[in-house]
DOBA-651711 format. One record per residue (C-alpha): x negated, y negated, z negated. Coordinates in steps of 0.2 Angstrom, whole numbers. Layout:
<sites>
SITE       u       v       w
SITE       X       Y       Z
...
</sites>
This chain:
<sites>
SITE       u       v       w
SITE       0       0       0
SITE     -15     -13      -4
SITE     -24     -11       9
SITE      -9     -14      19
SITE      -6     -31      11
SITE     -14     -41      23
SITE      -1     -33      37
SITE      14     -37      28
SITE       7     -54      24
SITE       4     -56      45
SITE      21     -51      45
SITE      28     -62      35
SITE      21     -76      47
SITE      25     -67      65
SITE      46     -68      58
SITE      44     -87      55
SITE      37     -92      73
SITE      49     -80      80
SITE      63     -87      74
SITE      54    -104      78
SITE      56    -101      93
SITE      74     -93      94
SITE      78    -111      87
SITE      67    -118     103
SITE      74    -107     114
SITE      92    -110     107
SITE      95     -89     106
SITE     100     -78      90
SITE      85     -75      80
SITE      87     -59      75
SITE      86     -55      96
SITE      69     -61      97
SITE      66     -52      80
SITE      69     -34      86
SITE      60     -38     101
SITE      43     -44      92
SITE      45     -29      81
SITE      48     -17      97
SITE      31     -25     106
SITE      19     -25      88
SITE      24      -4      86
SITE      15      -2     102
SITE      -1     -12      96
SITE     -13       3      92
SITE     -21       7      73
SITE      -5      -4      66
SITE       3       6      50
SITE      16      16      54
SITE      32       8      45
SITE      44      24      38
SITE      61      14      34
SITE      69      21      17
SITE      88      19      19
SITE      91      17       1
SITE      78       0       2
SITE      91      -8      14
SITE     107      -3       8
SITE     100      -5     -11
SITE      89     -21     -11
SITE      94     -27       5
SITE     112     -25       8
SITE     119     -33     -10
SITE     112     -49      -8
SITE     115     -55      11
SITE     133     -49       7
SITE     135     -60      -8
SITE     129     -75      -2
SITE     140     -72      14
SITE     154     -70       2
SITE     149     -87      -6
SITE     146     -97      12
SITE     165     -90      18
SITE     179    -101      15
SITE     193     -92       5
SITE     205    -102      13
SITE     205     -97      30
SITE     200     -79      25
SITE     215     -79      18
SITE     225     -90      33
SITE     218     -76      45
SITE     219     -60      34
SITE     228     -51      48
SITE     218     -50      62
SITE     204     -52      50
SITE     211     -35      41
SITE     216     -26      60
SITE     198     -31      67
SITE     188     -25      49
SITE     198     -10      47
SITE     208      -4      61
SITE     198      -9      75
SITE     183      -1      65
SITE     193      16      67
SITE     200      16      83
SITE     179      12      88
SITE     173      25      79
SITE     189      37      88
SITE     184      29     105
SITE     164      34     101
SITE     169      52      94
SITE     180      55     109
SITE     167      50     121
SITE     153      60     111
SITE     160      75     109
SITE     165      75     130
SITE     148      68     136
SITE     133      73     126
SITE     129      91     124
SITE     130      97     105
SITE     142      85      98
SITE     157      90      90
SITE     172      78      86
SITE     168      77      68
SITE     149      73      73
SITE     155      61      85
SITE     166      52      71
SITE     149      51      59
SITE     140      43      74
SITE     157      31      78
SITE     156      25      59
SITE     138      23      61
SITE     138      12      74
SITE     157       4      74
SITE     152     -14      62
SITE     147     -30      72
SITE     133     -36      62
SITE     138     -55      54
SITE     118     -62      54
SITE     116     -62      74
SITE     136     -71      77
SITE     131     -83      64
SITE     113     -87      70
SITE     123     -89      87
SITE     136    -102      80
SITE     124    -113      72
SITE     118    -120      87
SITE     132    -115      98
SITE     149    -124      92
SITE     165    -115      93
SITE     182    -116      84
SITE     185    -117      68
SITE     197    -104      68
SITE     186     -92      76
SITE     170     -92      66
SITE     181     -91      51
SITE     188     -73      59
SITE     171     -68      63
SITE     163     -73      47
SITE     177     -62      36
SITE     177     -47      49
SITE     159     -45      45
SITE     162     -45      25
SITE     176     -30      27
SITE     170     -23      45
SITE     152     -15      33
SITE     163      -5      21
SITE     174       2      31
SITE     163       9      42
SITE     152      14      30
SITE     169      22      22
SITE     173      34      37
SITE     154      36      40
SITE     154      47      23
SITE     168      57      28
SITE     162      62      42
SITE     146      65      34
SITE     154      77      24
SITE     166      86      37
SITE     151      90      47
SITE     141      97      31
SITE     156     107      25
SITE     165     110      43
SITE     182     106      34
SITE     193      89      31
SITE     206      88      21
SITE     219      72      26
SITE     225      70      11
SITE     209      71       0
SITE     202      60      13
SITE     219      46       8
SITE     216      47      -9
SITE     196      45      -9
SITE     199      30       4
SITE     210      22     -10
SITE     201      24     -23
SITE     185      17     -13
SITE     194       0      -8
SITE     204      -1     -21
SITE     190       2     -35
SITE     178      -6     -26
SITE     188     -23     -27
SITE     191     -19     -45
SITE     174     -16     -52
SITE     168     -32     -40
SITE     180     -45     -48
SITE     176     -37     -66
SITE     157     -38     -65
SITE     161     -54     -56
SITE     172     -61     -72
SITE     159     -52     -84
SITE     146     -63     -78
SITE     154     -79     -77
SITE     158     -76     -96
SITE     139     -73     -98
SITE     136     -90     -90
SITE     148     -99    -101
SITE     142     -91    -117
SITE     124     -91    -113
SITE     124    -110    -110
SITE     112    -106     -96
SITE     101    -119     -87
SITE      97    -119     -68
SITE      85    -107     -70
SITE      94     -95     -77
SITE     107     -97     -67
SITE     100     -92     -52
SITE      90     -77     -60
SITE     107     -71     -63
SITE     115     -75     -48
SITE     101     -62     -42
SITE     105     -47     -54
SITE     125     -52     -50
SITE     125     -43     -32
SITE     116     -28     -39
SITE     126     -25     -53
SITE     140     -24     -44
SITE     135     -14     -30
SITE     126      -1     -40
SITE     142       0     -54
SITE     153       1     -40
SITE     144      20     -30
SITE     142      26     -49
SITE     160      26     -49
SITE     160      32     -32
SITE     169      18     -25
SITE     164       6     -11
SITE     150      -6     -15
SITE     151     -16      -1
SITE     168     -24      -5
SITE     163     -23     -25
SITE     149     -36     -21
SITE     160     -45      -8
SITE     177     -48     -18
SITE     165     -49     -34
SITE     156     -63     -23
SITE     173     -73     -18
SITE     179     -75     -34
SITE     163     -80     -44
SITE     161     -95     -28
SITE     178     -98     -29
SITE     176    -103     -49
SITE     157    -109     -48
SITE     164    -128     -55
SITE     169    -119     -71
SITE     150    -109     -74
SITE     140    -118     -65
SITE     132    -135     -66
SITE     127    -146     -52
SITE     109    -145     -55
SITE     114    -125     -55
SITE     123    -127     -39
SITE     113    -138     -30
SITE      95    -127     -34
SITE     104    -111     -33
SITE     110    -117     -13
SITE      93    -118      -8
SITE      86    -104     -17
SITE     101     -90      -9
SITE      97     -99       6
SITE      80     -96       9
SITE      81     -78       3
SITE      92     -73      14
SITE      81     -81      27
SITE      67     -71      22
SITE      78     -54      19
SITE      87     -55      37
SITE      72     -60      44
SITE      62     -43      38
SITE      77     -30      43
SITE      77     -37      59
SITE      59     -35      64
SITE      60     -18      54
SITE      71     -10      68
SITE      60     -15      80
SITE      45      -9      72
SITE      53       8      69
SITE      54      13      86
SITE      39      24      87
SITE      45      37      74
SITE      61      35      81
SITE      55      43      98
SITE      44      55      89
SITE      60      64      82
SITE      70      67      99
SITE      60      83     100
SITE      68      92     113
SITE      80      80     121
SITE      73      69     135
SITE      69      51     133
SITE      79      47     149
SITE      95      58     143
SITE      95      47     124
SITE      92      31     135
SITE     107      36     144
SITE     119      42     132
SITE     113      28     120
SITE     120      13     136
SITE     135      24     136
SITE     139      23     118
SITE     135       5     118
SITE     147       2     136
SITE     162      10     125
SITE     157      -4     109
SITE     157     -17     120
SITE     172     -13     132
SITE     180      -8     117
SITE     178     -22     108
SITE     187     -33     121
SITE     201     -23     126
SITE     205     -24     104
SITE     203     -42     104
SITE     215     -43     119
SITE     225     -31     109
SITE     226     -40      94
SITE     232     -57     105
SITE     246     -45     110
SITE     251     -39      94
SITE     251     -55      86
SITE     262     -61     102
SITE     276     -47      98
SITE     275     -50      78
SITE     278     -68      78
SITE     297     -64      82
SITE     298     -54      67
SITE     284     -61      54
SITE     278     -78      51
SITE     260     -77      59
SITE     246     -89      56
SITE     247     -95      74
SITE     262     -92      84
SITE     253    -101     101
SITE     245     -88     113
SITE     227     -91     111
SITE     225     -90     130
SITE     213     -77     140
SITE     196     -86     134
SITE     195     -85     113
SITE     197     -66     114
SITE     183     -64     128
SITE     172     -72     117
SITE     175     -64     101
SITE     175     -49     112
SITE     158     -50     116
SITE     153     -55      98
SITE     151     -37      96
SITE     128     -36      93
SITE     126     -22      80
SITE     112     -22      68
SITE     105     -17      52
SITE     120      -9      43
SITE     119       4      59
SITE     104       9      57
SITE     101      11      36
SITE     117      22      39
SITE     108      32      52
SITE      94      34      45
SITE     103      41      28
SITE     107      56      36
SITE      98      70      28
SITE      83      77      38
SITE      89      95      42
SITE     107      86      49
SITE     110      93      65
SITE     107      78      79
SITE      99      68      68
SITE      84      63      76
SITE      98      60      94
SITE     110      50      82
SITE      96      39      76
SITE      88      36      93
SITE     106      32     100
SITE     108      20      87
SITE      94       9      91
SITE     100       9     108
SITE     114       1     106
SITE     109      -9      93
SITE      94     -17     106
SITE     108     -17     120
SITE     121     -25     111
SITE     110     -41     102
SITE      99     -43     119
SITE     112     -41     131
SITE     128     -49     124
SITE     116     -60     110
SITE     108     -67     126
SITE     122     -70     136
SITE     134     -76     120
SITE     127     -96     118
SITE     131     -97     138
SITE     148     -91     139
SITE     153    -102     124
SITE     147    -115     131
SITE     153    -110     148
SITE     172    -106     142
SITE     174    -125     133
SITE     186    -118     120
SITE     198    -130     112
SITE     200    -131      94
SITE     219    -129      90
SITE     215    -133      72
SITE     207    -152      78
SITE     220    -163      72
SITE     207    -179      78
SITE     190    -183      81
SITE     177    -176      67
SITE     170    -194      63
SITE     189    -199      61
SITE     194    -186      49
SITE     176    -189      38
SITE     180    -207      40
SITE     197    -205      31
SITE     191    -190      18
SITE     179    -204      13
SITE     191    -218      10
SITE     203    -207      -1
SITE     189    -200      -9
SITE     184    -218     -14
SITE     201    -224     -16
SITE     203    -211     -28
SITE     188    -214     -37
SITE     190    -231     -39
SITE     210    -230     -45
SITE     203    -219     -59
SITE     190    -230     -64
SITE     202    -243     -65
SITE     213    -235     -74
SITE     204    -225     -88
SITE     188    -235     -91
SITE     197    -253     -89
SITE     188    -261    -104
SITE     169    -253     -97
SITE     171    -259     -81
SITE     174    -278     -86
SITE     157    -275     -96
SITE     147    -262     -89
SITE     137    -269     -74
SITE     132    -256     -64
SITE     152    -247     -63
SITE     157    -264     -57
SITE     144    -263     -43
SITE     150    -244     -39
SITE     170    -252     -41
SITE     163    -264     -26
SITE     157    -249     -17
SITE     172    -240     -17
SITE     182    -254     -13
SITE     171    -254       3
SITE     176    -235       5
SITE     159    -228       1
SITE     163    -209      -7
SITE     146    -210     -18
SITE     135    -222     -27
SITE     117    -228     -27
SITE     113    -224     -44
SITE     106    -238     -50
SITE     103    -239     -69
SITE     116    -235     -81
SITE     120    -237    -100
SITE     126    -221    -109
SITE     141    -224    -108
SITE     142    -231     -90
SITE     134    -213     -87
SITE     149    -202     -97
SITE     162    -214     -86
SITE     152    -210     -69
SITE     153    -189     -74
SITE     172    -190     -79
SITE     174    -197     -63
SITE     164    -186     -53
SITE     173    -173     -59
SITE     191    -179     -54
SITE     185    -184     -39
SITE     178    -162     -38
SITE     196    -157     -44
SITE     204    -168     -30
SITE     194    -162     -17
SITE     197    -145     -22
SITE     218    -148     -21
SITE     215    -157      -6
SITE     205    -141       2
SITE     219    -131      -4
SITE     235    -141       2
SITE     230    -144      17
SITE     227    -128      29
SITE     221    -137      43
SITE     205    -148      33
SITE     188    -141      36
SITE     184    -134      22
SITE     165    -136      27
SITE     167    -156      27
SITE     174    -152       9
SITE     160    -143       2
SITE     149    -157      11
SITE     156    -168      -1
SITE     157    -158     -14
SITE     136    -159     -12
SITE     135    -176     -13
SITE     144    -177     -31
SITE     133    -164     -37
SITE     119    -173     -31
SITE     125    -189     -37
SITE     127    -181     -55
SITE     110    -175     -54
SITE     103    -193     -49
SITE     111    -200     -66
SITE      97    -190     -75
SITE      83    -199     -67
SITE      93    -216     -71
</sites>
């Protein structure tokens, strides 16, 4: 291990220009990632990296799916819970069917029940290369918000049928209604033992009276705990550290301070910078061992039942979101839907073809036990698809975005108009409370009568400049009213961004750290 330090340091550095230059180039990181992986495995005298399963779905997996549960918005996961639950759930099922159809015809050896575990392998989107995508690349509200809650749910249940597979082929029997009831008890227990650790550790914030760094060491050991409590109790980690995950950043204004907040941001977001970074290059470095254990199957025959696989994912992908337009066309005459419009011929093209695969795929395959029959095809199938789906269709993605010039539904009026007005109200707001509760103060306090002056000019924040003690108490009352009323405002009205709210929500925890420096 030490004396392959030095690579792992080299590593480090090769993952940062990469994804320098995915920004320069304006492509999905983790695309160029696999790729600089795929070409360093071929540099001779260069260790050979042997991926452990249990490192990515044990140290990796909890804490990119926590802080993607922190980053959603719970409004519009809820707004969109429909197709959000068809597209995580049912579309992951009729994949892996589509997959183990297609297997079980085509490539020699496979059985339905083989061709099920290698559909639940291979059925989830992966979130990181979408969302790499978006950043640079706009698109709808509405549809990012679909994509992002698909890829907290799509993980779990995939990885759900993926184990009862696994065991119909060891056993060569499946029971329906064991399968039911183990399925319940993984969703269902999963969700429990998440939102109990969840509320556990917020009670250990409170009673603690923990600073930020505390905090954030506990914000690390969160995602684990949940995780690992939730397979002791055979249950479904995945959604234990995902509805564990919304419910403590859904309540982070009642543990957490804003020197907690703030620090704690950019601490989750550089980790997970580093930890999607390393998987990423990982599947590309792991294509050498990969090859070695085709054994007796041609290289040419994988590569090609590998493009087949990964021709069924993708034309699968878009005949489901087309599908679902359909569906949700014929329910709005019985059920009140989110949308009732027809979202026209483009939106589902593109979520379509948001379908890159990635890490999830391949820790699952690689958990397959070494004497499983297939396994060495099912891994090299894997990465296949997993190199065809983020270079073709990752590639291509930021040009047919841009290309289809989707309207935003949701767009009530310009950005800078809607910010504009947030602002006034915020200010409004401020300054009516200010007027009202601390009266007296502000006819004596100087620097709340230069902030009432700045409101009254519709500036949301202040300068900060210095404050008595008690011009200080005033300022943090009112920075927390005006959090509470950003909050209501977020949740009454369905059509506000909720990423301009959190925006803001910044800038009054910055402006209460300020007032400890004053």
């Amino acid at each position: 291990m030490l004396e392959n330090f030095p690579f792992y340091v080299g590593l480090v550095v090769v993952i940062v220009l990469l994804i320098l230059l995915a920004k320069r180039l304006q492509v999905a990181y983790p695309v160029l990632l696999v790729i600089g992986g795929l070409a360093i495995s071929f540099i001779p005298g260069l260790p050979v990296l042997h991926i452990d399963p249990h490192l990515i779905f044990v140290i990796f997996l909890p804490p990119l799916l926590y802080e993607a549960a922190w980053s959603i918005s719970w409004k519009e996961l809820w707004r969109w819970r429909r197709i959000i639950g068809s597209f995580a759930f049912v579309v992951v099922f009729l994949t892996a069917l589509s997959v183990a159809l297609v297997a079980n015809y085509y490539i020699p050896g496979f059985s339905l029940a083989m061709g099920f575990l290698l559909g639940g392998i291979v059925s989830p989107p992966d979130a990181v290369s979408a969302g790499a995508i978006m950043r640079f690349v706009k698109v709808p509200m509405r549809m990012a918000s679909i994509l992002e809650g698909e890829s907290l749910l799509n993980d779990a249940s995939s990885l759900i049928i993926f184990r009862f597979a696994l065991i119909a082929v060891a056993t060569g029997q499946f029971i329906w209604y064991q399968a039911a009831l183990s399925f319940s008890w993984m969703v269902v227990g999963g969700i429990g033992v998440g939102l109990l650790v969840g509320w556990i550790f917020m009670k250990v914030h409170r009673f603690l009276h923990s600073d930020a760094n505390t905090d954030i060491v506990l914000t690390i050991v969160t995602p684990y705990v949940m995780y690992t409590a939730a397979e002791v109790a055979h249950s479904s980690g995945v959604l234990a550290v995902v509805a564990g995950g919304l419910f403590l950043a859904n309540n982070s204004h009642l543990f957490l301070s804003s020197t907690s907040r703030l620090r704690g941001f950019n601490f989750w977001e550089n980790l997970t910078f580093v930890l999607n970074g390393l998987v990423f290059m990982f599947i590309g470095l792991d294509l050498p061992e990969i090859v070695n254990g085709l054994g007796s199957v041609s290289l040419s025959a994988a590569i090609g039942y590998g493009l087949l696989i990964s021709a069924v994912l993708i034309v699968g992908r878009i005949l489901a979101a087309y599908g679902a337009v359909i569906v949700t066309l014929i329910m709005r005459n019985f059920i009140t839907v989110a949308d009732a419009r027809s979202p026209g011929l483009k939106a589902p093209l593109v979520i379509g073809w948001t379908g890159m695969r990635g890490v999830v795929s391949l820790a699952a395959a690689l958990s397959i036990p070494a004497d499983f029959p297939q396994r060495d095809l099912i891994l090299f199938i894997t990465f296949v698809v997993i190199l065809c789906t983020l270079v073709v269709q990752g590639l291509t993605l930021p040009f047919i975005i841009r290309n289809m010039r989707l309207p935003d539904p949701d767009a009530v009026a310009p950005e800078e108009e809607v910010e504009a007005l947030l602002r006034k109200q915020l200010a409004d707001y401020a300054l009516h409370h200010l007027e009202h509760k601390y009266g007296e103060l502000l006819q004596s306090d100087p620097t709340l009568q230069q902030m009432a002056v700045k409101w009254t000019n519709s500036s949301a924040v202040s300068d900060g400049a210095m404050m008595t003690a008690a011009g200080k108490e005033a300022y943090r009352d009112i920075l927390h009213h005006q959090r509470s009323w950003l909050r209501a405002k977020n949740r009454h009205e369905k059509l506000l961004n909720e990423e301009l709210i959190r925006k803001y929500l910044r800038y009054l925890d910055l402006e209460e750290e300020k007032l400890e420096f004053v």
